[in-house]
MDAnalysis code that builds the backbone (N, CA, C; Angstrom):
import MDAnalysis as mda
import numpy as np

u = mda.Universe.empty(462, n_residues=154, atom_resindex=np.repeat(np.arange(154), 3), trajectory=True)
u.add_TopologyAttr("name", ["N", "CA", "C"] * 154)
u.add_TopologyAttr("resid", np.arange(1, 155))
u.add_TopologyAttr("resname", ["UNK", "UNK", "UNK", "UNK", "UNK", "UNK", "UNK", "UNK", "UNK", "UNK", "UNK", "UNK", "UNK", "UNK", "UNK", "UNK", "UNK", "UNK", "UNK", "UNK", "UNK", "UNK", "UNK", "UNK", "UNK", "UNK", "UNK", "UNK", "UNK", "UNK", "UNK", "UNK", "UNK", "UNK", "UNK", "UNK", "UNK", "UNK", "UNK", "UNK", "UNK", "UNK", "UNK", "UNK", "UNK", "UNK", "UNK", "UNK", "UNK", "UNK", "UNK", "UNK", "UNK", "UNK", "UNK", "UNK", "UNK", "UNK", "UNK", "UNK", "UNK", "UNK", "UNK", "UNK", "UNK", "UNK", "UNK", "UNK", "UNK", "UNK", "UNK", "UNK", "UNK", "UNK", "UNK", "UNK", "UNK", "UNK", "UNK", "UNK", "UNK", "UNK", "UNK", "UNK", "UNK", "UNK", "UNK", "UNK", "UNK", "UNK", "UNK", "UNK", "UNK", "UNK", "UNK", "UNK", "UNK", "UNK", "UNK", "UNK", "UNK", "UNK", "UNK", "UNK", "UNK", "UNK", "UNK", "UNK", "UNK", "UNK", "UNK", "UNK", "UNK", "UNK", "UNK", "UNK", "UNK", "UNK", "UNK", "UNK", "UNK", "UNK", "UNK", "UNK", "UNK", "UNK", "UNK", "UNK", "UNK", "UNK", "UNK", "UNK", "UNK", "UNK", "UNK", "UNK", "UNK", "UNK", "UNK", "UNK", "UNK", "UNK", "UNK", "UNK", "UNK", "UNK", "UNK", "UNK", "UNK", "UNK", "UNK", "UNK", "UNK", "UNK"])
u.atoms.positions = np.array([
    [86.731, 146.662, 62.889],
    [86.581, 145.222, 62.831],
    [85.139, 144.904, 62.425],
    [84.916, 143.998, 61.400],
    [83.846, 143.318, 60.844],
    [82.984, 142.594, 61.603],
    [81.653, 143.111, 61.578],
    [81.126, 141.596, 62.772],
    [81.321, 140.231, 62.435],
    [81.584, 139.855, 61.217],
    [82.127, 138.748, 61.089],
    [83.595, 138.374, 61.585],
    [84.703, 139.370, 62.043],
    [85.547, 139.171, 62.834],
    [85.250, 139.135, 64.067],
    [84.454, 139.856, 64.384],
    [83.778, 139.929, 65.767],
    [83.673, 138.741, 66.627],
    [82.588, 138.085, 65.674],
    [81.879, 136.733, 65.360],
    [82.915, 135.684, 65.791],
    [83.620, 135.572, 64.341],
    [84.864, 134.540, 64.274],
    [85.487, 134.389, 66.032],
    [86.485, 135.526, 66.376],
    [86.840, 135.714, 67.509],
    [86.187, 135.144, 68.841],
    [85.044, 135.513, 68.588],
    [84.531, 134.674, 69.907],
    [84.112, 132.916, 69.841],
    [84.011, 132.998, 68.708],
    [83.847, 131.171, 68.435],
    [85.355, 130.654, 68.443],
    [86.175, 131.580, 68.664],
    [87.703, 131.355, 68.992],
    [88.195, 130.921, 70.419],
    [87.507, 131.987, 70.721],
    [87.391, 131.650, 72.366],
    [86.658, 130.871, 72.927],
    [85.568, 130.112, 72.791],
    [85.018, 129.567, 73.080],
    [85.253, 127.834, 72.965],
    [85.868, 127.564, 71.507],
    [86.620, 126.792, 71.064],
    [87.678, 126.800, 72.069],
    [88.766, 127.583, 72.465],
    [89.828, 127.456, 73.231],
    [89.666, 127.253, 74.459],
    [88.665, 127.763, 74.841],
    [88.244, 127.549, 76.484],
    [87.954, 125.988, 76.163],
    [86.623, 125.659, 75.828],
    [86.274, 124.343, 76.127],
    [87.549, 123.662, 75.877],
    [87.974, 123.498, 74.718],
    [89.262, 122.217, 74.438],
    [90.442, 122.105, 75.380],
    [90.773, 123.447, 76.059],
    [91.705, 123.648, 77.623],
    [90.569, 122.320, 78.474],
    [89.497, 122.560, 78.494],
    [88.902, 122.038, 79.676],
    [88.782, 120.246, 79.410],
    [89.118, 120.192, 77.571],
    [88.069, 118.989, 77.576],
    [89.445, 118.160, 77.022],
    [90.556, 118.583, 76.534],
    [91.701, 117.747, 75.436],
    [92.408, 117.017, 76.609],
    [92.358, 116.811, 77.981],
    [92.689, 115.582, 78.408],
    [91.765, 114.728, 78.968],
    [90.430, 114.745, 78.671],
    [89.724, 114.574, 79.104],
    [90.022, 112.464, 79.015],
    [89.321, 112.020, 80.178],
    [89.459, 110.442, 80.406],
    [88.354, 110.025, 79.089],
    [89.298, 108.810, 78.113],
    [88.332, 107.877, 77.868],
    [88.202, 106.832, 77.884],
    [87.354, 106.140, 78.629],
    [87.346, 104.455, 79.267],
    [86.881, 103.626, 77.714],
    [87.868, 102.715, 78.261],
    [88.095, 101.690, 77.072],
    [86.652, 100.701, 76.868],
    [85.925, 100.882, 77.522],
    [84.672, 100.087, 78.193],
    [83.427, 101.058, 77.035],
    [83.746, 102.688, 77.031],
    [83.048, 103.604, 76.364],
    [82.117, 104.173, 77.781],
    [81.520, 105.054, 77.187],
    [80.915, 105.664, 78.369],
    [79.676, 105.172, 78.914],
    [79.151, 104.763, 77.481],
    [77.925, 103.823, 78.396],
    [77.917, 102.714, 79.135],
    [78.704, 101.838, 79.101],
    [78.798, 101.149, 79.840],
    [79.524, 101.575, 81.223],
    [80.476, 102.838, 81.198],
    [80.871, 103.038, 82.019],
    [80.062, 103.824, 83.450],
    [78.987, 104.802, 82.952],
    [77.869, 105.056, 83.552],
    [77.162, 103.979, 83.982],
    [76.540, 103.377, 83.284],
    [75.922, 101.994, 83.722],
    [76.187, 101.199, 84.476],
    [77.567, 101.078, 84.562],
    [78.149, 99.918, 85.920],
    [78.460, 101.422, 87.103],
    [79.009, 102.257, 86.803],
    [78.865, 103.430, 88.003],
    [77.687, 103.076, 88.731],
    [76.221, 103.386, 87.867],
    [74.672, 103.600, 88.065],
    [74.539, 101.957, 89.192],
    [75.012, 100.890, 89.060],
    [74.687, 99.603, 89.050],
    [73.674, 99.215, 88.086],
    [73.227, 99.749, 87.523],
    [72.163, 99.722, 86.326],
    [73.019, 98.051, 85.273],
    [72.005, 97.105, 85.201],
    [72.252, 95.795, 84.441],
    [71.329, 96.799, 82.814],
    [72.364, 95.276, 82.169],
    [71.539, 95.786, 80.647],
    [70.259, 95.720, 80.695],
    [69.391, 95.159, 81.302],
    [68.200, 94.927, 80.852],
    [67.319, 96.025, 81.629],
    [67.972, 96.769, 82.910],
    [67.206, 97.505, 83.455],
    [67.000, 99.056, 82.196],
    [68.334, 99.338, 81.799],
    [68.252, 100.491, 80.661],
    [67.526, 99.847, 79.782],
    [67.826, 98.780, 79.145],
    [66.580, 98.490, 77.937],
    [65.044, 98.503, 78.205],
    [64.741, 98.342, 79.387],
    [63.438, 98.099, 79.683],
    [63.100, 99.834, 80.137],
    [63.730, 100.487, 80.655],
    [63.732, 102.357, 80.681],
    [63.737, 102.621, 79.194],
    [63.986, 101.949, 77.937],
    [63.964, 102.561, 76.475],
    [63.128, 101.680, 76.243],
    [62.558, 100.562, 76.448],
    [61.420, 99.634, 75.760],
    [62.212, 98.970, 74.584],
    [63.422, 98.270, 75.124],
    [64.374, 98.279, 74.082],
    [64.840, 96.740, 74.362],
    [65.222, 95.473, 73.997],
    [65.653, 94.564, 74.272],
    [66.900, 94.571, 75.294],
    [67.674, 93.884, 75.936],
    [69.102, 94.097, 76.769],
    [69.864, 94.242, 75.582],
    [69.747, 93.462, 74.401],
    [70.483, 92.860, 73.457],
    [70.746, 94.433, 72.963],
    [70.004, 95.022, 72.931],
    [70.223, 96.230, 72.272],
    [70.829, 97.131, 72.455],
    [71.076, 97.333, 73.756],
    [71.916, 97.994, 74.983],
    [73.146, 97.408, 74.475],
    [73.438, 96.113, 74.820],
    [74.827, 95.637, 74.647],
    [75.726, 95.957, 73.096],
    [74.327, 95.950, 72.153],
    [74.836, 96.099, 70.809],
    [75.106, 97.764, 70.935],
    [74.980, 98.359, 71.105],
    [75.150, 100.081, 71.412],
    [76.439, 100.375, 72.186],
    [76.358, 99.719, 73.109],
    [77.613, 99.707, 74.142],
    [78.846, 99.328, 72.720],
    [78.618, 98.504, 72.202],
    [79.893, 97.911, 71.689],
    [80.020, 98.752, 70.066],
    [78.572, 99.079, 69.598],
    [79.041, 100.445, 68.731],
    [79.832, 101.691, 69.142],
    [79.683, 102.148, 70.521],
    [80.260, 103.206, 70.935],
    [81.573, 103.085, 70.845],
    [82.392, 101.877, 71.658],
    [83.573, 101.470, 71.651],
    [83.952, 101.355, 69.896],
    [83.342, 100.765, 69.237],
    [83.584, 100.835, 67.672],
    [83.564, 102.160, 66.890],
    [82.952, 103.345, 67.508],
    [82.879, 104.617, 66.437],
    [81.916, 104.436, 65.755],
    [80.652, 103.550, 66.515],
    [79.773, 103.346, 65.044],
    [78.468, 104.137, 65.416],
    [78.414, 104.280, 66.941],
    [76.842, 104.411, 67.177],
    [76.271, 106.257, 66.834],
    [75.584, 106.761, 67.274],
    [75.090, 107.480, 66.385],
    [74.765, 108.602, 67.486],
    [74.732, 109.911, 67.557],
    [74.629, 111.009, 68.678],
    [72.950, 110.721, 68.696],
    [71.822, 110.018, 67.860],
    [70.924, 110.257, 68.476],
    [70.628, 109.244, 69.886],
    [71.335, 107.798, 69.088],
    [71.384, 106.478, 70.152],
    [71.985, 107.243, 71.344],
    [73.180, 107.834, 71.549],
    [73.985, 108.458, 72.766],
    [72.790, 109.009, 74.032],
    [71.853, 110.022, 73.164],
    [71.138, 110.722, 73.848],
    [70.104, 110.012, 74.694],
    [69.685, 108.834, 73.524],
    [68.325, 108.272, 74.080],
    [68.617, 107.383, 75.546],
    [69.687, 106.598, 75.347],
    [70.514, 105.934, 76.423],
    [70.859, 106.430, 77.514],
    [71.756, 107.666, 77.223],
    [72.249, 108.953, 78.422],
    [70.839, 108.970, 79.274],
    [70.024, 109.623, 78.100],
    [68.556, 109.223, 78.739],
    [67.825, 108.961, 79.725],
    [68.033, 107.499, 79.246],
    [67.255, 106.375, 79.937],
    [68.118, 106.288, 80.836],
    [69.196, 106.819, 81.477],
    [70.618, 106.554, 82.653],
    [70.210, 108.028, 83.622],
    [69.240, 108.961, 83.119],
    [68.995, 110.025, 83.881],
    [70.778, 110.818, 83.876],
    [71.417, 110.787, 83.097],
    [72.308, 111.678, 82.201],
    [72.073, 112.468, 81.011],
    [72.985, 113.390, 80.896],
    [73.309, 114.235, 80.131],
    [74.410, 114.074, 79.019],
    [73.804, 113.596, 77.700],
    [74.827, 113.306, 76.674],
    [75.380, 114.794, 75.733],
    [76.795, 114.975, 76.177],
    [77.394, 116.167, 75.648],
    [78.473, 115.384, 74.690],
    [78.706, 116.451, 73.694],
    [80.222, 115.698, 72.648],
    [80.684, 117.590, 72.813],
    [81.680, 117.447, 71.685],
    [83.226, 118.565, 71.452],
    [83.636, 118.360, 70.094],
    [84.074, 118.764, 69.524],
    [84.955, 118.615, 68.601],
    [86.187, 119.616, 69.501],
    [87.923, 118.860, 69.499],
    [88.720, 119.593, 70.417],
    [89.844, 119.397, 68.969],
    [89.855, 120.869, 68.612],
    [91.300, 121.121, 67.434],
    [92.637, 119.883, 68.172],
    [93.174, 119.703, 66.942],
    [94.618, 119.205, 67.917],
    [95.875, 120.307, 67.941],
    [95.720, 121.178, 69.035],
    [96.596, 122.091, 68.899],
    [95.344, 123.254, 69.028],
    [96.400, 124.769, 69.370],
    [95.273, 125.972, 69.185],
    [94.749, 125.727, 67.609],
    [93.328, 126.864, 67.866],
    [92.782, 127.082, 66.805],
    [93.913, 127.788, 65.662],
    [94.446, 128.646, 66.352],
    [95.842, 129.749, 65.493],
    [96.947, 128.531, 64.749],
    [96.790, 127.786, 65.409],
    [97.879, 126.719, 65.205],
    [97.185, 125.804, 63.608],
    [96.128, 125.481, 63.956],
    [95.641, 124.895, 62.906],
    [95.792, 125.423, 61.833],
    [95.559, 126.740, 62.455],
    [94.870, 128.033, 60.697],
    [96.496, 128.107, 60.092],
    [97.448, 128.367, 61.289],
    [99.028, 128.253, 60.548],
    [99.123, 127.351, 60.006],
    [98.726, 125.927, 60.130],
    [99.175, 124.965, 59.333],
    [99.241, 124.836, 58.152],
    [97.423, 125.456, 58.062],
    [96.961, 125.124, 56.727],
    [97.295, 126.494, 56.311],
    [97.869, 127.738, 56.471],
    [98.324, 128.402, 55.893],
    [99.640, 128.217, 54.568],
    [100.654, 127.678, 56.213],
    [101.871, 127.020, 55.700],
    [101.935, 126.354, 54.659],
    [100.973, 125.236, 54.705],
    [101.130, 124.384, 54.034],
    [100.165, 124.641, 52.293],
    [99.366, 125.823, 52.121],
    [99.213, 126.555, 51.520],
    [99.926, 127.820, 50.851],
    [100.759, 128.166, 51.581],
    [101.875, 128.976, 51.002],
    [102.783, 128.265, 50.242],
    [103.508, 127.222, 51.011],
    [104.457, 126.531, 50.613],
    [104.273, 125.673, 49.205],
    [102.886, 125.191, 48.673],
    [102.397, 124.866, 47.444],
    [101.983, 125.632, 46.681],
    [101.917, 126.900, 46.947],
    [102.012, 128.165, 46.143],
    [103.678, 128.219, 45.660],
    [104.590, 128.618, 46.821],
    [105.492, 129.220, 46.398],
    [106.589, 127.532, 45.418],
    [106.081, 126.481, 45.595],
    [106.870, 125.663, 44.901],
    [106.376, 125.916, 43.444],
    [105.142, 125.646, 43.475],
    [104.871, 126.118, 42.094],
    [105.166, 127.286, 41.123],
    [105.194, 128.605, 41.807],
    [106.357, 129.417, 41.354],
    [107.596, 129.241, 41.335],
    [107.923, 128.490, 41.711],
    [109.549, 128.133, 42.330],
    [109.772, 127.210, 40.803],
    [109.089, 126.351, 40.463],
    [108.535, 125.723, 39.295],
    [108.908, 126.525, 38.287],
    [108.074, 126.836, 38.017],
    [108.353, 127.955, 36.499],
    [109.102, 129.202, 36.821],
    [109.619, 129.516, 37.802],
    [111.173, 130.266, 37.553],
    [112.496, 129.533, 37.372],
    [112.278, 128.388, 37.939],
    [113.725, 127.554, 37.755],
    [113.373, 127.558, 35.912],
    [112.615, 127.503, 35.184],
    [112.482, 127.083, 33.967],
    [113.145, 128.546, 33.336],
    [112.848, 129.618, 34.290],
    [113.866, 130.521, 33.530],
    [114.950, 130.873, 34.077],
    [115.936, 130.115, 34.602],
    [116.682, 130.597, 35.320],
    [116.685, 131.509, 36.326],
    [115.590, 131.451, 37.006],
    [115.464, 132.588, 37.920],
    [115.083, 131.769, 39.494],
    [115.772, 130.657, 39.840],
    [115.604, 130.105, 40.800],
    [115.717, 130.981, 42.061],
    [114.867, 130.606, 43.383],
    [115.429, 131.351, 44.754],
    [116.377, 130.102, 45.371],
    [116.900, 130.899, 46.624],
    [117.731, 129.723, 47.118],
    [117.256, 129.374, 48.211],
    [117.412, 128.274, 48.778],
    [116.825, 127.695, 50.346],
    [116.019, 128.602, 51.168],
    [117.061, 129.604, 51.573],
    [116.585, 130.461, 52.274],
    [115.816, 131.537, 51.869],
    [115.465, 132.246, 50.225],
    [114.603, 132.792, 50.383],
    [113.385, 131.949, 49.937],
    [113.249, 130.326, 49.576],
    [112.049, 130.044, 49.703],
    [111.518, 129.758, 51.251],
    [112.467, 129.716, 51.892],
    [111.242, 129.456, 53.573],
    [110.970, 130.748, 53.798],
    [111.644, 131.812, 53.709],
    [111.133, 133.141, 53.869],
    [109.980, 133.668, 53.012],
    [109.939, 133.689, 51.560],
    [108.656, 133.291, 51.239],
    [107.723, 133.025, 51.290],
    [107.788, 131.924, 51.882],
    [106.620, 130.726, 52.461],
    [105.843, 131.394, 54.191],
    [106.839, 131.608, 54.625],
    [106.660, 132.223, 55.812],
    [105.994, 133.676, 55.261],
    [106.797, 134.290, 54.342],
    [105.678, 136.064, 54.489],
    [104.028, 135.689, 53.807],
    [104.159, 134.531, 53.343],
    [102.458, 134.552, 52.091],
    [101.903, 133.502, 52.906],
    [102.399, 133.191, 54.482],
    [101.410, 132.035, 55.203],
    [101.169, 133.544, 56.011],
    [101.739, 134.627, 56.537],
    [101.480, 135.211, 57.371],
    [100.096, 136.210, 56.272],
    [100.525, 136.366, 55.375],
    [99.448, 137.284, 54.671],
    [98.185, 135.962, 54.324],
    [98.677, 134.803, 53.975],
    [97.144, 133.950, 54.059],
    [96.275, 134.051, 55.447],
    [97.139, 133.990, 56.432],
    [95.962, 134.098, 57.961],
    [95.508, 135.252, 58.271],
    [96.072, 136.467, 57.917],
    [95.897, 137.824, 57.845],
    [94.342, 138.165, 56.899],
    [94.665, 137.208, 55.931],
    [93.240, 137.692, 54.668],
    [92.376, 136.400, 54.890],
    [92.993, 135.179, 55.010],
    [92.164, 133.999, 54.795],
    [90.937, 133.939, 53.778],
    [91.518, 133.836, 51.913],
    [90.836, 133.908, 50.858],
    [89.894, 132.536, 50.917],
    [88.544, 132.554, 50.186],
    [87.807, 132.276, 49.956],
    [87.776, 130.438, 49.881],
    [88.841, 130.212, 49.116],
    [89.638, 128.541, 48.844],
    [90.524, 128.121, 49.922],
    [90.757, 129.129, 51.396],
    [91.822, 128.910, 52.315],
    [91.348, 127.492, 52.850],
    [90.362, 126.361, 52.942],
    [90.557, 125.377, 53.438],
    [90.637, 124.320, 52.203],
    [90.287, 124.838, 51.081],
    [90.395, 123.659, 49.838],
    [91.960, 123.303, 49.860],
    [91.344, 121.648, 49.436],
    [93.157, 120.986, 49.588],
    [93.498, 120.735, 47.799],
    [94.049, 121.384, 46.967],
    [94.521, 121.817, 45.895],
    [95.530, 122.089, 45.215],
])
C-alpha cells in the first residue's frame, strides 16, 4: 500500500468518525450566535463593545449567519468576544464509500451509455441487463483505480 493510500485512509476515518459525531448535530433557527449569546445573557451591545464593534454590528452578523452570508473569520472574532470556541465540518451526506460509489456509478453509467451509443449504430446493442452489469463492473474498477478526471463532471 502507497502512502498515499495510507494517507487517503486515514482522512477516511477521520472524516467518518467526526460526521458519526456531528450529522445530527442541533441547528437553532436563531443561528449560533445568537444562540450562545442569550445562553451567555450577554445583550448585543455587551459583545460589540468586547469587539469595539457597534451593537448594530452584532445584530447584522447574527442575521448573516442565519442567511449563509457571514464569513468563518466574523464566526471566530465573535465566538471570541463570547469566550467560545468557533469550530465548522464539512459532514459527506452519506459514508465517504458511498459518495465515491456515486460518483463512480454515475461515471460508469455515462461511459457505458456512450458506448452503448455507437454499438447500437452497429447493431451490436447490449440488453437491460447486461448494461447495469456493466455499469456496475467499471463503477467497481473506477473506485478500485480512481483515474485522474474521477471527480470531473463530463
Amino acid at each position: 500500500m502507497s502512502v498515499r493510500d495510507t494517507a487517503r485512509k486515514q482522512n477516511v476515518r477521520i472524516v467518518e468518525r467526526t460526521s458519526g459525531q456531528l450529522r445530527n448535530l442541533y441547528q437553532p433557527k436563531s443561528g449560533w450566535l445568537a444562540l450562545l449569546r442569550h445562553a451567555l445573557g450577554m445583550s448585543g451591545a455587551q459583545v460589540a463593545a468586547r469587539m469595539g464593534v457597534s451593537r448594530n454590528a452584532i445584530y447584522q452578523a447574527e442575521g448573516n449567519e442565519r442567511d449563509g452570508a457571514i464569513t468563518i473569520a466574523q464566526m471566530r472574532k465573535i465566538a471570541d468576544a463570547m469566550n467560545a470556541e468557533f469550530v465548522y465540518a464539512l459532514v459527506p451526506k452519506g459514508s465517504v464509500d458511498d459518495v465515491i460509489r456515486a460518483q463512480a456509478r454515475q461515471k460508469a453509467e455515462a461511459l457505458v451509455r456512450r458506448a452503448g451509443a455507437h454499438m447500437a449504430l452497429e447493431s451490436q446493442s447490449l440488453s437491460n441487463d447486461q448494461i447495469k452489469q456493466r455499469i456496475e463492473e467499471l463503477a467497481d474498477e473506477l473506485v478500485r483505480n480512481m483515474p485522474s478526471d474521477f471527480w470531473e463532471t463530463r
